[in-house]
PDB file of N, CA, C and O in Angstrom:
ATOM      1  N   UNK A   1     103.796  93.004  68.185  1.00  0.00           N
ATOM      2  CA  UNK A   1     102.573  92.481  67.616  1.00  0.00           C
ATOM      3  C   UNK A   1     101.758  91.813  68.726  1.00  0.00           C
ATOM      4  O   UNK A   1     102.383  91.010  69.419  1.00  0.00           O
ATOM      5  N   UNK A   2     100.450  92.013  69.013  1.00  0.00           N
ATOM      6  CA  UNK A   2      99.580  91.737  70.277  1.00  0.00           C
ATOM      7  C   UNK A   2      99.199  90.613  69.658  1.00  0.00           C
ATOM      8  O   UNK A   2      99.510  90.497  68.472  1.00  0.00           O
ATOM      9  N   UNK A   3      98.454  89.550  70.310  1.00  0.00           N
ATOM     10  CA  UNK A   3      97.754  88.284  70.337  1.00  0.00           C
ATOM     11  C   UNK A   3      96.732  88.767  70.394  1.00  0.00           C
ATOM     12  O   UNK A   3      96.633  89.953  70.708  1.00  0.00           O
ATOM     13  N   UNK A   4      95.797  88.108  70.149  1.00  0.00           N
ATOM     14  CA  UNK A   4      93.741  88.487  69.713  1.00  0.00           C
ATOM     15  C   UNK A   4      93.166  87.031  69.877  1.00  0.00           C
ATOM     16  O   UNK A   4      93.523  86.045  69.232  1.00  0.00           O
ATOM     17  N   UNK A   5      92.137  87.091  70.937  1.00  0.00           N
ATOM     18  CA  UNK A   5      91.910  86.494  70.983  1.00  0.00           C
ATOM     19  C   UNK A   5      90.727  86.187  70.378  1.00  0.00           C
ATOM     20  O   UNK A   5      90.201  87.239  70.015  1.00  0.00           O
ATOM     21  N   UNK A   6      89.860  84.944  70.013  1.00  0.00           N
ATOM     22  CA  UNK A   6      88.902  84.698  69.030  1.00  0.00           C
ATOM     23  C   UNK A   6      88.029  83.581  69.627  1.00  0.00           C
ATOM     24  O   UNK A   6      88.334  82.734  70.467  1.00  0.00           O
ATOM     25  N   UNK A   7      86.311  83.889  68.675  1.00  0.00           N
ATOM     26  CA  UNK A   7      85.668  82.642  69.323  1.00  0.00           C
ATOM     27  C   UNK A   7      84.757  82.162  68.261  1.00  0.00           C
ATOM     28  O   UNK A   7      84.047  82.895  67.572  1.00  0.00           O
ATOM     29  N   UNK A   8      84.838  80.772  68.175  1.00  0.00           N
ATOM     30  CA  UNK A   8      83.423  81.093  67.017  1.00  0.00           C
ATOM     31  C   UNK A   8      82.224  80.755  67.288  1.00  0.00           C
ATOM     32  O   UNK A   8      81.896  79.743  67.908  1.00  0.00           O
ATOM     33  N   UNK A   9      81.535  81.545  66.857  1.00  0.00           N
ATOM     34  CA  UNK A   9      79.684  81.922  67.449  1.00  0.00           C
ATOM     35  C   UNK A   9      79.128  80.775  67.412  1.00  0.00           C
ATOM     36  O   UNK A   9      78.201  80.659  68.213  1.00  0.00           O
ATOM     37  N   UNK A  10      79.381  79.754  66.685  1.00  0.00           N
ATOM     38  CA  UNK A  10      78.675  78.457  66.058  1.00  0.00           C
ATOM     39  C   UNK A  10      79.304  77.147  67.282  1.00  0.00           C
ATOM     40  O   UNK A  10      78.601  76.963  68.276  1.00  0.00           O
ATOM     41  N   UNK A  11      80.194  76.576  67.177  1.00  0.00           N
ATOM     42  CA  UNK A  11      80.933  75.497  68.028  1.00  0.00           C
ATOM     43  C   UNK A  11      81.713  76.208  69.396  1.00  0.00           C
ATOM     44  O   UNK A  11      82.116  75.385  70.218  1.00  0.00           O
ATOM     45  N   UNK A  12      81.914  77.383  69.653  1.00  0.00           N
ATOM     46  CA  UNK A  12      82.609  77.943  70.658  1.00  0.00           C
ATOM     47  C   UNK A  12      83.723  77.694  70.741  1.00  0.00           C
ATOM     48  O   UNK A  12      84.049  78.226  71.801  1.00  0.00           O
ATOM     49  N   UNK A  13      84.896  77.051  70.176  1.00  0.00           N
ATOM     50  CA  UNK A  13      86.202  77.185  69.706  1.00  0.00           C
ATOM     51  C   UNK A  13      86.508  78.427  70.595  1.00  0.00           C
ATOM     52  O   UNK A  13      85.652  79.311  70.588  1.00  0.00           O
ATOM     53  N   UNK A  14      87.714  78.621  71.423  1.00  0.00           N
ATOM     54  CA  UNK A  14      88.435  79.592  71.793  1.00  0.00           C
ATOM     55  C   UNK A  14      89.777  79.547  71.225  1.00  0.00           C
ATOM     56  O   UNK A  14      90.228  78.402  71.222  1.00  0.00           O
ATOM     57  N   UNK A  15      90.592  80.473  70.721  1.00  0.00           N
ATOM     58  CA  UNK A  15      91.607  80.328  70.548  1.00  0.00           C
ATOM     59  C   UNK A  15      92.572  81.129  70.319  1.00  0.00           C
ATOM     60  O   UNK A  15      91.885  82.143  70.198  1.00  0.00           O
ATOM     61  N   UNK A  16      93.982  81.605  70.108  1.00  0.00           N
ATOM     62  CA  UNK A  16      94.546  82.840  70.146  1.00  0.00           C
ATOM     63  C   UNK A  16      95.766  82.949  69.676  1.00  0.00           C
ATOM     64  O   UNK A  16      96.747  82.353  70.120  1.00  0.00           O
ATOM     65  N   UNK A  17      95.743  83.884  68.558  1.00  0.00           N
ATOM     66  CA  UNK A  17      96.408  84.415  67.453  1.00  0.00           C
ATOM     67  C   UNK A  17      97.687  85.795  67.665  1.00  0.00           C
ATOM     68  O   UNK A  17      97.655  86.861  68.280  1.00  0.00           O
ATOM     69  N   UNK A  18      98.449  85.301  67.049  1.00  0.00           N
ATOM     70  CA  UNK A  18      99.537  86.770  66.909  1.00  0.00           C
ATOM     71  C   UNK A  18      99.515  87.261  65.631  1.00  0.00           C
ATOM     72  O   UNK A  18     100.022  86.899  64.569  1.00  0.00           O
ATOM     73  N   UNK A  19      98.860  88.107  65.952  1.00  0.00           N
ATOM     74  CA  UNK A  19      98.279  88.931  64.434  1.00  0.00           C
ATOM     75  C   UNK A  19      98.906  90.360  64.593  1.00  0.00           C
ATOM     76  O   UNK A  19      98.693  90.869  65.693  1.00  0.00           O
ATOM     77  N   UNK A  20      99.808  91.278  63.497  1.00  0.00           N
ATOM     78  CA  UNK A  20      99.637  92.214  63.585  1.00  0.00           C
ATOM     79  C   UNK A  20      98.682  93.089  63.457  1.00  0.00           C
ATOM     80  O   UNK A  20      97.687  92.943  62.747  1.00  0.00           O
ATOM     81  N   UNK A  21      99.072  94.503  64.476  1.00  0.00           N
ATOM     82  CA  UNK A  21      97.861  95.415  64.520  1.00  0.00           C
ATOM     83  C   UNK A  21      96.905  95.750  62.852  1.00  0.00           C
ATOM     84  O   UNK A  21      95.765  96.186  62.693  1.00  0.00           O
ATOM     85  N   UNK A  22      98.074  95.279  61.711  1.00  0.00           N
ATOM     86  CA  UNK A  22      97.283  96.264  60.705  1.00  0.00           C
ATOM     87  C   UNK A  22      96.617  94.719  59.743  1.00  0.00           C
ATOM     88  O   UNK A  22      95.892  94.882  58.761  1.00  0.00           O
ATOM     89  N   UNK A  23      96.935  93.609  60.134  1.00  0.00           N
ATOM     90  CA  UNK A  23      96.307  92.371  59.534  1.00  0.00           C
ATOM     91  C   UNK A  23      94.640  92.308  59.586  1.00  0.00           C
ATOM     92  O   UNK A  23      94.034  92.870  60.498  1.00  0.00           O
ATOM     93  N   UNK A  24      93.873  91.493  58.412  1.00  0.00           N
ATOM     94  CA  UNK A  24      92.358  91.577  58.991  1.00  0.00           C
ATOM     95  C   UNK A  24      91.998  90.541  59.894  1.00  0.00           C
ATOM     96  O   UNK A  24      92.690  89.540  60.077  1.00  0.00           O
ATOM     97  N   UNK A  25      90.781  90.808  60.529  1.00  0.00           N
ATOM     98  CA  UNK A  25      90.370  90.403  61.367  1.00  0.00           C
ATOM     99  C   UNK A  25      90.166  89.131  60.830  1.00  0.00           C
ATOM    100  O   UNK A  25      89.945  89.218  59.622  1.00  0.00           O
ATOM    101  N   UNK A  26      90.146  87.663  61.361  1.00  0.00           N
ATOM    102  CA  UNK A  26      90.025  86.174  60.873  1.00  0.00           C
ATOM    103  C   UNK A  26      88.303  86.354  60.711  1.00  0.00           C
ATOM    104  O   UNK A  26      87.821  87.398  61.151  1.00  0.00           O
ATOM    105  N   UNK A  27      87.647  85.622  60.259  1.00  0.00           N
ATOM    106  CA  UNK A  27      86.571  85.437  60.090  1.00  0.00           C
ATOM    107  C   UNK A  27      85.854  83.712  60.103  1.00  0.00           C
ATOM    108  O   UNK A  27      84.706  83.546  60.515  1.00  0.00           O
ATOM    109  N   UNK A  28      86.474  82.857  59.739  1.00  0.00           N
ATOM    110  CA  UNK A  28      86.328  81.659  59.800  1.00  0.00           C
ATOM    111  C   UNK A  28      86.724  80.887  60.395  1.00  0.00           C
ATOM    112  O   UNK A  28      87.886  80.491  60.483  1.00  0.00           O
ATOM    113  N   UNK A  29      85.395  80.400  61.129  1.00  0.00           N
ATOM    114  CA  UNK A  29      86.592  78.924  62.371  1.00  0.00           C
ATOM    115  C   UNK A  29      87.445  78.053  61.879  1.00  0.00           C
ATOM    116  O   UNK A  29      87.264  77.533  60.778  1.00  0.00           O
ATOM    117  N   UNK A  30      88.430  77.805  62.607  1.00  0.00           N
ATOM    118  CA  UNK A  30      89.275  76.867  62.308  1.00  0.00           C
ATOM    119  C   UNK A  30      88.671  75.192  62.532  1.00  0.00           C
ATOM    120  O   UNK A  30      89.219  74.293  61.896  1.00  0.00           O
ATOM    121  N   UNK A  31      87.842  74.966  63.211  1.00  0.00           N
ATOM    122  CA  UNK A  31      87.613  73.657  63.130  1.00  0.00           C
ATOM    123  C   UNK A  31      86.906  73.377  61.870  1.00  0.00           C
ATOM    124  O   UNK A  31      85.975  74.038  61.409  1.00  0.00           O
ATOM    125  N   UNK A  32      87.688  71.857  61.135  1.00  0.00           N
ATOM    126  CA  UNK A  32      87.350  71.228  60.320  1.00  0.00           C
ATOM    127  C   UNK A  32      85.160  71.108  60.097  1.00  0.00           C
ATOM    128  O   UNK A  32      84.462  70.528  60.930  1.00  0.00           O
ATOM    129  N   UNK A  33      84.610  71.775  58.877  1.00  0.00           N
ATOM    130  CA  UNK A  33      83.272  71.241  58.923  1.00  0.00           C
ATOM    131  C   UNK A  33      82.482  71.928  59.820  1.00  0.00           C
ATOM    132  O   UNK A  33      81.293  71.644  59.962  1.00  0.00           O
ATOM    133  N   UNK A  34      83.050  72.840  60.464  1.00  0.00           N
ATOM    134  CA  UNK A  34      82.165  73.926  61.614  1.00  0.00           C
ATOM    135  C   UNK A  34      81.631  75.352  60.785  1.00  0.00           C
ATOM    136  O   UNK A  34      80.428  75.548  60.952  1.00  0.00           O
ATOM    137  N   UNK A  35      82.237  76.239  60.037  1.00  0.00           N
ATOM    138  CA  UNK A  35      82.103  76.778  59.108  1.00  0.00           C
ATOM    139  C   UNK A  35      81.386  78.497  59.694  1.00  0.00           C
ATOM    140  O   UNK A  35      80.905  79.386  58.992  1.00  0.00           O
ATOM    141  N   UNK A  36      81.548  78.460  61.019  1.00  0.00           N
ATOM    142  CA  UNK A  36      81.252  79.062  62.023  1.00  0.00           C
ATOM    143  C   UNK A  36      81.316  80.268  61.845  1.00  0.00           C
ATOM    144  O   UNK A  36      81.361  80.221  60.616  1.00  0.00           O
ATOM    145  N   UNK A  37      81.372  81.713  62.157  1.00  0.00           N
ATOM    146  CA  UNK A  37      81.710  82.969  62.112  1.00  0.00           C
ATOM    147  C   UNK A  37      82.262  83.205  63.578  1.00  0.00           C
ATOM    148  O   UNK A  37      81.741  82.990  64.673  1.00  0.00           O
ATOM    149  N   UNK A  38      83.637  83.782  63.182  1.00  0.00           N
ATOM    150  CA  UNK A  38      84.670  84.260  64.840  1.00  0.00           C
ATOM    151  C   UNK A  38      83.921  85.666  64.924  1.00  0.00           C
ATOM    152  O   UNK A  38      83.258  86.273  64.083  1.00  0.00           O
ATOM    153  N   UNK A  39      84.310  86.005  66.421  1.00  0.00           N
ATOM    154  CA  UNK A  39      84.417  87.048  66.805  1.00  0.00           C
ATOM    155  C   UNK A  39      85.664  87.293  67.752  1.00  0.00           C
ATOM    156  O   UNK A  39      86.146  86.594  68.644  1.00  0.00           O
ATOM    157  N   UNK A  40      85.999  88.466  67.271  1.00  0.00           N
ATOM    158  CA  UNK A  40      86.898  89.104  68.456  1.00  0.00           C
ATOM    159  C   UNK A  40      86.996  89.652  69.543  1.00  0.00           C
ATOM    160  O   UNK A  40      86.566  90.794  69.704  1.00  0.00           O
ATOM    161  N   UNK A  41      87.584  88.953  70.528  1.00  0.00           N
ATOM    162  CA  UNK A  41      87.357  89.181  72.181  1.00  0.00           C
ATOM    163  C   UNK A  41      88.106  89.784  72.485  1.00  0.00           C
ATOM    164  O   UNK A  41      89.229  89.541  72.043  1.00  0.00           O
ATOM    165  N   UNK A  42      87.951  90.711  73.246  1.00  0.00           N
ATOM    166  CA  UNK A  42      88.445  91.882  73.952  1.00  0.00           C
ATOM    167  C   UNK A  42      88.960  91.482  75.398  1.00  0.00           C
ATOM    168  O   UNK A  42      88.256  91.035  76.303  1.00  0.00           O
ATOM    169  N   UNK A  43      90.131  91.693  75.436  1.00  0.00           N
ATOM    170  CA  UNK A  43      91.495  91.378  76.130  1.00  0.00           C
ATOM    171  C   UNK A  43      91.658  92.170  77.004  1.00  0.00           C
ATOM    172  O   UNK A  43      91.138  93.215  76.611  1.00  0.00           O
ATOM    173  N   UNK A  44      92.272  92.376  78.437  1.00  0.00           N
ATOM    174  CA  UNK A  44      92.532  93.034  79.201  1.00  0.00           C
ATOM    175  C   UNK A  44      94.467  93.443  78.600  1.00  0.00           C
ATOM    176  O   UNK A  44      95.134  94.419  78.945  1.00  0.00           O
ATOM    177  N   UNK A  45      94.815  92.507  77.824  1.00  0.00           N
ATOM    178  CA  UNK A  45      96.244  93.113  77.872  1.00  0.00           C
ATOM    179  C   UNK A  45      97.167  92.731  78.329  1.00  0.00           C
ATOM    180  O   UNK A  45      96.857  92.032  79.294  1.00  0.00           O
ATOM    181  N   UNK A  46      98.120  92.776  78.206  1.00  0.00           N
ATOM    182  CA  UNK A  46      99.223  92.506  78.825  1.00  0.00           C
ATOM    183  C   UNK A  46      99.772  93.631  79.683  1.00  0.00           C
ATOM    184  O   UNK A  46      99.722  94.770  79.219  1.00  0.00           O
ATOM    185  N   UNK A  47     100.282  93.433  80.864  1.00  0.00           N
ATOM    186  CA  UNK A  47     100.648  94.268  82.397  1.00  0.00           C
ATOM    187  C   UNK A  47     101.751  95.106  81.634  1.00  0.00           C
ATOM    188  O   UNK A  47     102.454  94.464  80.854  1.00  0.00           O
ATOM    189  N   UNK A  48     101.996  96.503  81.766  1.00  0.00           N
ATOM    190  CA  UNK A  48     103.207  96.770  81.711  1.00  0.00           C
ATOM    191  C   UNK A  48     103.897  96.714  83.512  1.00  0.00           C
ATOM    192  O   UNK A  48     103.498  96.838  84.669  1.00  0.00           O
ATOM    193  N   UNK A  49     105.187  96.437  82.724  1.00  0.00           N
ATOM    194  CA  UNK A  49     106.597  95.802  84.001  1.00  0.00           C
ATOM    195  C   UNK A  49     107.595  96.799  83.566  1.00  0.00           C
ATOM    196  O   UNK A  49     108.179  96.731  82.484  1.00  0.00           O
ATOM    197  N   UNK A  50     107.782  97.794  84.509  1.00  0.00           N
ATOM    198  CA  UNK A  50     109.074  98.647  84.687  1.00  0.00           C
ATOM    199  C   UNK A  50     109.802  98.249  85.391  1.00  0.00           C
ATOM    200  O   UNK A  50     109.513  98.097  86.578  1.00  0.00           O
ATOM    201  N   UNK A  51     111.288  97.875  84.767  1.00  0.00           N
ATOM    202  CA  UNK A  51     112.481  97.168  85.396  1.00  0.00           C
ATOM    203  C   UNK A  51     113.746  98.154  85.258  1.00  0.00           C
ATOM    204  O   UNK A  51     113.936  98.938  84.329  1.00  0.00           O
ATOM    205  N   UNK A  52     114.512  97.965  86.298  1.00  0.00           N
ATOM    206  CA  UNK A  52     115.874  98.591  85.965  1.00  0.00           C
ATOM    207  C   UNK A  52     114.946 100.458  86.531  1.00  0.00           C
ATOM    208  O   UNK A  52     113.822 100.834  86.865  1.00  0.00           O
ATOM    209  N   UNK A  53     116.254 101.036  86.331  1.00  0.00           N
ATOM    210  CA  UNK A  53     116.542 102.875  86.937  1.00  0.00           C
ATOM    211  C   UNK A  53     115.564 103.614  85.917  1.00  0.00           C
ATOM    212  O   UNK A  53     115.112 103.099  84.894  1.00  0.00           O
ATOM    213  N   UNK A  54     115.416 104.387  86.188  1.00  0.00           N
ATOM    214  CA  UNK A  54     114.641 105.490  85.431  1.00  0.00           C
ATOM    215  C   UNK A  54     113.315 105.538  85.730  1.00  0.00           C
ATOM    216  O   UNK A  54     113.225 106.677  86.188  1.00  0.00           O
ATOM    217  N   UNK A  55     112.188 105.048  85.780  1.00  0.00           N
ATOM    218  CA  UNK A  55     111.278 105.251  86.118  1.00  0.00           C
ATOM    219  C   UNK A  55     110.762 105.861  87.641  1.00  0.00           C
ATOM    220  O   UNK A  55     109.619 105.659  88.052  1.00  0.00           O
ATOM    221  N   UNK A  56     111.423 106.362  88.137  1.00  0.00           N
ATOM    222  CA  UNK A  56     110.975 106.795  89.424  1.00  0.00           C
ATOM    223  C   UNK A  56     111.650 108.345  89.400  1.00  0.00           C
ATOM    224  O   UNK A  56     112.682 108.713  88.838  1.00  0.00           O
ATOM    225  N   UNK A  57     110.601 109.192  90.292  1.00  0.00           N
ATOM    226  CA  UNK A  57     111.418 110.701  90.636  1.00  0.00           C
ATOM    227  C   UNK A  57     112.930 110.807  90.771  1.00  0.00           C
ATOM    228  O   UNK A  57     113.688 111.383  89.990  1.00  0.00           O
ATOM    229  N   UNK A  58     113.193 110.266  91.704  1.00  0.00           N
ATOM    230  CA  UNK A  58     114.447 109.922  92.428  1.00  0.00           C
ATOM    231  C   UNK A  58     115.519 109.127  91.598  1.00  0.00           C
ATOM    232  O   UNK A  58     116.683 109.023  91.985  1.00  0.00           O
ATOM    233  N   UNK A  59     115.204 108.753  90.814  1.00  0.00           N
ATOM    234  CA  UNK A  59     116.481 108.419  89.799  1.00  0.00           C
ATOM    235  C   UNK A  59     117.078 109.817  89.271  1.00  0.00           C
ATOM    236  O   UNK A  59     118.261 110.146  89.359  1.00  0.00           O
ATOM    237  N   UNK A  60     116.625 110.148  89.025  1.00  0.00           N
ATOM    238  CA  UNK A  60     116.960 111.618  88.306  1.00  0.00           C
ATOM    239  C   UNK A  60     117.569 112.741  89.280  1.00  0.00           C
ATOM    240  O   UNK A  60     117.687 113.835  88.728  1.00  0.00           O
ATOM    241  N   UNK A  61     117.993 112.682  90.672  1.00  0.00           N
ATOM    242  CA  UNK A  61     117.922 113.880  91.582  1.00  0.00           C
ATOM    243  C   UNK A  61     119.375 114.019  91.272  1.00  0.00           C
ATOM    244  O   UNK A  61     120.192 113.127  91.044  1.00  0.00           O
ATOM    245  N   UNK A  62     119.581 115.664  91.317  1.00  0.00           N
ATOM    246  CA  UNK A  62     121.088 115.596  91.098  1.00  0.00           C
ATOM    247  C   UNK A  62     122.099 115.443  91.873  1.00  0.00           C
ATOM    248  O   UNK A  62     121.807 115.291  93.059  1.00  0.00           O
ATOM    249  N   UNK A  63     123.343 115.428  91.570  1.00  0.00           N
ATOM    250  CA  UNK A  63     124.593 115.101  92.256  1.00  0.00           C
ATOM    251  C   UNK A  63     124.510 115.324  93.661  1.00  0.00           C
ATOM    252  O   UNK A  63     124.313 114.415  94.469  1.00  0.00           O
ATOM    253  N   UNK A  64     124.656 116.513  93.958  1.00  0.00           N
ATOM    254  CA  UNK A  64     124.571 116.962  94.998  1.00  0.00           C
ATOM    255  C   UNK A  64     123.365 116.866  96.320  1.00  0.00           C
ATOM    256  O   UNK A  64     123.560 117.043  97.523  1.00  0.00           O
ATOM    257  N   UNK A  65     122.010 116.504  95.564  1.00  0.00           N
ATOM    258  CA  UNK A  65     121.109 115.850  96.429  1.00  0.00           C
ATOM    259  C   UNK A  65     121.720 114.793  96.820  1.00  0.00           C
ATOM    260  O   UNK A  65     122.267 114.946  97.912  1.00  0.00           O
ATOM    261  N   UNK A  66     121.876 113.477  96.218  1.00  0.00           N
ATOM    262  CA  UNK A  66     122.570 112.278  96.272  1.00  0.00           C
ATOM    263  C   UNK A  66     123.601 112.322  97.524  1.00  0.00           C
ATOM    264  O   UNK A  66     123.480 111.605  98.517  1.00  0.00           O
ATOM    265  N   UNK A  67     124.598 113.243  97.332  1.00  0.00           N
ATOM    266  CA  UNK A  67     125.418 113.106  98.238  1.00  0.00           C
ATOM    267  C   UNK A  67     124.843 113.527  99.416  1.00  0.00           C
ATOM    268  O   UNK A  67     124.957 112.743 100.358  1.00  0.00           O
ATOM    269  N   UNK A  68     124.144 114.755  99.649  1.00  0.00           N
ATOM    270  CA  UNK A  68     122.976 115.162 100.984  1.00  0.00           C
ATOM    271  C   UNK A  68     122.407 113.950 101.444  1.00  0.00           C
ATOM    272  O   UNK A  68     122.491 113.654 102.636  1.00  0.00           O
ATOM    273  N   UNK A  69     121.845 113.227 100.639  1.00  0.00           N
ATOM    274  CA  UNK A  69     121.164 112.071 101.540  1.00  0.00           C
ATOM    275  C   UNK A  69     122.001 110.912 101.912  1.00  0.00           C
ATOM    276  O   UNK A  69     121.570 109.975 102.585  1.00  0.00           O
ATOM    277  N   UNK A  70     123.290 111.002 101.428  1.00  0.00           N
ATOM    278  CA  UNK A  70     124.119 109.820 101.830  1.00  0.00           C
ATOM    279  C   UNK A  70     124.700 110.125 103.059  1.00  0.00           C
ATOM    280  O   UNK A  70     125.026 109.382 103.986  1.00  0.00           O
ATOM    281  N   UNK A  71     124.804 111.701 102.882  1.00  0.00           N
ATOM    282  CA  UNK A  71     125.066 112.351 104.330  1.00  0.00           C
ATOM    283  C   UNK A  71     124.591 112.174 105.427  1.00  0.00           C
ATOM    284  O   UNK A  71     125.251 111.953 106.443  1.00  0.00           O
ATOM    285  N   UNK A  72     123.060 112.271 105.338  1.00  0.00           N
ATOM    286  CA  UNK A  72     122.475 112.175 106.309  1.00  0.00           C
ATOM    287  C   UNK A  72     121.738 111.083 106.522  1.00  0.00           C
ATOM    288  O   UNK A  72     120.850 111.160 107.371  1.00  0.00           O
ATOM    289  N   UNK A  73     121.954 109.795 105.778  1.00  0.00           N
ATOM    290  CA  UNK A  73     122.109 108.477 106.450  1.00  0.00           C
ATOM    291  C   UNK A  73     120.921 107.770 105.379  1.00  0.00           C
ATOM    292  O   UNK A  73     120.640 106.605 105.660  1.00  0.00           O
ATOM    293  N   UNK A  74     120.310 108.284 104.358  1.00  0.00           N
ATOM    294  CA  UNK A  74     119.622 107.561 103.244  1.00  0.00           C
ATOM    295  C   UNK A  74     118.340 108.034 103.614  1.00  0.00           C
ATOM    296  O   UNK A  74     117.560 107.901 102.671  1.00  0.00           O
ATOM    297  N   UNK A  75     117.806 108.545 104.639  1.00  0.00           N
ATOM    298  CA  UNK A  75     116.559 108.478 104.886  1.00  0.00           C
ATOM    299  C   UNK A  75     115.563 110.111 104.811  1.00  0.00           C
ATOM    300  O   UNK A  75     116.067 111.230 104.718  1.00  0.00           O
ATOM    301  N   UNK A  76     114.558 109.895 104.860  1.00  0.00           N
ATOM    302  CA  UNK A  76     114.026 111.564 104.619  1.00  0.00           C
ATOM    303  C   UNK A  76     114.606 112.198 105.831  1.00  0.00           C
ATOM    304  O   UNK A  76     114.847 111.732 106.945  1.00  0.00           O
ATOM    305  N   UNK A  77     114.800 113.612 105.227  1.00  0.00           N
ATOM    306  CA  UNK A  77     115.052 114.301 106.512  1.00  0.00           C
ATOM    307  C   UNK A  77     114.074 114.570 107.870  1.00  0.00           C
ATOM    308  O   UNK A  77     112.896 114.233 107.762  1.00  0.00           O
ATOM    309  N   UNK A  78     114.517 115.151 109.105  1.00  0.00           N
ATOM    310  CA  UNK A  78     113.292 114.971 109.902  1.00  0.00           C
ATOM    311  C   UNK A  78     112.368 116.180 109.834  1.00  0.00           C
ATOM    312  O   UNK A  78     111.578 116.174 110.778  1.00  0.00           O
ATOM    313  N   UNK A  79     112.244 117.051 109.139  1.00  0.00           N
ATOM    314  CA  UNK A  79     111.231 117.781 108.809  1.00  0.00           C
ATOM    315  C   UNK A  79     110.336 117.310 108.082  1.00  0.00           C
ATOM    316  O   UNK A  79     109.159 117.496 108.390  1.00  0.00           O
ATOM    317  N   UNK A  80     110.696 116.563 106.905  1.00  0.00           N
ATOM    318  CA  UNK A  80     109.842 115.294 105.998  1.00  0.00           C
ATOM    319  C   UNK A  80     109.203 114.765 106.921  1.00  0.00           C
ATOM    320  O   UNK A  80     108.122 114.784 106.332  1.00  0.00           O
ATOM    321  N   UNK A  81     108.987 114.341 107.807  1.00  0.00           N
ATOM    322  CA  UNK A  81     108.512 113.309 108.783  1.00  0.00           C
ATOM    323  C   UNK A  81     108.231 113.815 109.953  1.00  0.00           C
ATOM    324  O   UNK A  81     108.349 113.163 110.990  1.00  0.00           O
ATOM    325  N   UNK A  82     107.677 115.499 109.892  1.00  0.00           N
ATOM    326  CA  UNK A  82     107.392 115.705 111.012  1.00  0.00           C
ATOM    327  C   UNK A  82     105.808 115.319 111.162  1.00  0.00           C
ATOM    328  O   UNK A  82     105.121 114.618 110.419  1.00  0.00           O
ATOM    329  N   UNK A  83     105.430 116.049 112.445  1.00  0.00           N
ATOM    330  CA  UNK A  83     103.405 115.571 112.473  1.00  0.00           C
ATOM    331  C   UNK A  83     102.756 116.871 112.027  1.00  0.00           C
ATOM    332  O   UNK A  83     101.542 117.023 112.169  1.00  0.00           O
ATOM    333  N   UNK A  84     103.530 117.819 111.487  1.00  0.00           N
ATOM    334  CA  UNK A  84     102.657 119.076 111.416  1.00  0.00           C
ATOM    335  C   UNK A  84     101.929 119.119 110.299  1.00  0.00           C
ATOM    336  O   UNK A  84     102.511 119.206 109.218  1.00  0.00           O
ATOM    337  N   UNK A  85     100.031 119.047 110.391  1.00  0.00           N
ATOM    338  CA  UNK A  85      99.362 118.533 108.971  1.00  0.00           C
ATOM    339  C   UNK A  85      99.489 120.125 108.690  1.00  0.00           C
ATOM    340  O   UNK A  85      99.732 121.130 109.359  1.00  0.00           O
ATOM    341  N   UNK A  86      99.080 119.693 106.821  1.00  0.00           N
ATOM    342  CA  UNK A  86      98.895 120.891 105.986  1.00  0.00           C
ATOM    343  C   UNK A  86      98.074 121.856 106.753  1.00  0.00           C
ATOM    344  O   UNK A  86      97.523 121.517 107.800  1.00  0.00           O
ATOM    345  N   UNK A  87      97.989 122.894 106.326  1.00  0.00           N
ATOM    346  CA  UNK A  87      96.922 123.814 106.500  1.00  0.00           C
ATOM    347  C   UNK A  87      95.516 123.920 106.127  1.00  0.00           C
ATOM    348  O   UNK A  87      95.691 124.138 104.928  1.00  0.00           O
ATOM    349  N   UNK A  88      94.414 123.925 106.256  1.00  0.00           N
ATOM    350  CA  UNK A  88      93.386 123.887 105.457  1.00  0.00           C
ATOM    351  C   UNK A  88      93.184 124.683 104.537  1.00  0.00           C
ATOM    352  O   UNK A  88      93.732 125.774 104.694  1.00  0.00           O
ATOM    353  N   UNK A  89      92.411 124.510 103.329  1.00  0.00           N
ATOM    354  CA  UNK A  89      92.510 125.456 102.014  1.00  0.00           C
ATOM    355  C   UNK A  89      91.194 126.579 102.307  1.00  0.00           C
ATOM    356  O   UNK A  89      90.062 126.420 102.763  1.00  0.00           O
ATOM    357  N   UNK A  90      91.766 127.486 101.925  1.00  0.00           N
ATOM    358  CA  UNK A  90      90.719 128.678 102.351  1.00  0.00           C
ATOM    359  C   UNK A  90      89.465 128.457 100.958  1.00  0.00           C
ATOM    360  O   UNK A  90      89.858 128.258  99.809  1.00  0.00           O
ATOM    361  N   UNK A  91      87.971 128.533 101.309  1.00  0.00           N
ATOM    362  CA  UNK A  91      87.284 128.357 100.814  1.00  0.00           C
ATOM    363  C   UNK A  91      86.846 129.577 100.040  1.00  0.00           C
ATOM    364  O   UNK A  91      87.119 130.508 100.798  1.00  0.00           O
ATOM    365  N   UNK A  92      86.360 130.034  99.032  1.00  0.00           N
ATOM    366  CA  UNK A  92      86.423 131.129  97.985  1.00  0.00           C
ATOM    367  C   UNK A  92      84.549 131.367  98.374  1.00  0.00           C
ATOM    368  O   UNK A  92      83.785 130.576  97.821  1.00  0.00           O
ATOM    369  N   UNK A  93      84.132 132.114  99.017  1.00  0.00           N
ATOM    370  CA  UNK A  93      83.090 132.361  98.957  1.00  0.00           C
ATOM    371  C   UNK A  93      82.083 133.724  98.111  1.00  0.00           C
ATOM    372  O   UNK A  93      80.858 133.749  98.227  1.00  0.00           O
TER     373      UNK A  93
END
């Protein structure tokens, strides 16, 4: 359930709610005698955070890759890392 944040048009009250997605939108300020109309402010969100294995190519490589690179010391091989740039792409005229 996301937080929403809110303001009201009248006294400027900021303030912020855990509302589920399918609840209605608040409409009335909360300050006592203000009687205000909220609006809903638009949030950047909360960051997603990938923790722990799986999210990367390389979690997934199989057995036998694994052991190849333990072989050869963890690091790319030296063809990976040579200086020879791509080729240029032939232009379709």
């Amino acid at each position: 359930m996301p937080n929403y944040d809110y303001e009201c048009q009248k006294c400027g009250d900021r303030f912020e709610v855990f509302q589920s997605m399918n609840d209605a939108k608040l409409t009335d300020c909360r300050v006592d005698g203000c009687g205000g109309e909220l609006k809903r402010l638009l949030g950047t969100g909360g960051g997603i955070i990938f923790k722990g294995s799986g999210f990367y190519q390389t979690d997934y490589r199989s057995s036998s890759y694994q052991a190849g690179a333990k072989a050869d010391g963890g690091g790319a091989s030296k063809s990976d890392s040579g200086g020879s740039s791509p080729s240029p792409a032939k232009s379709g005229d």
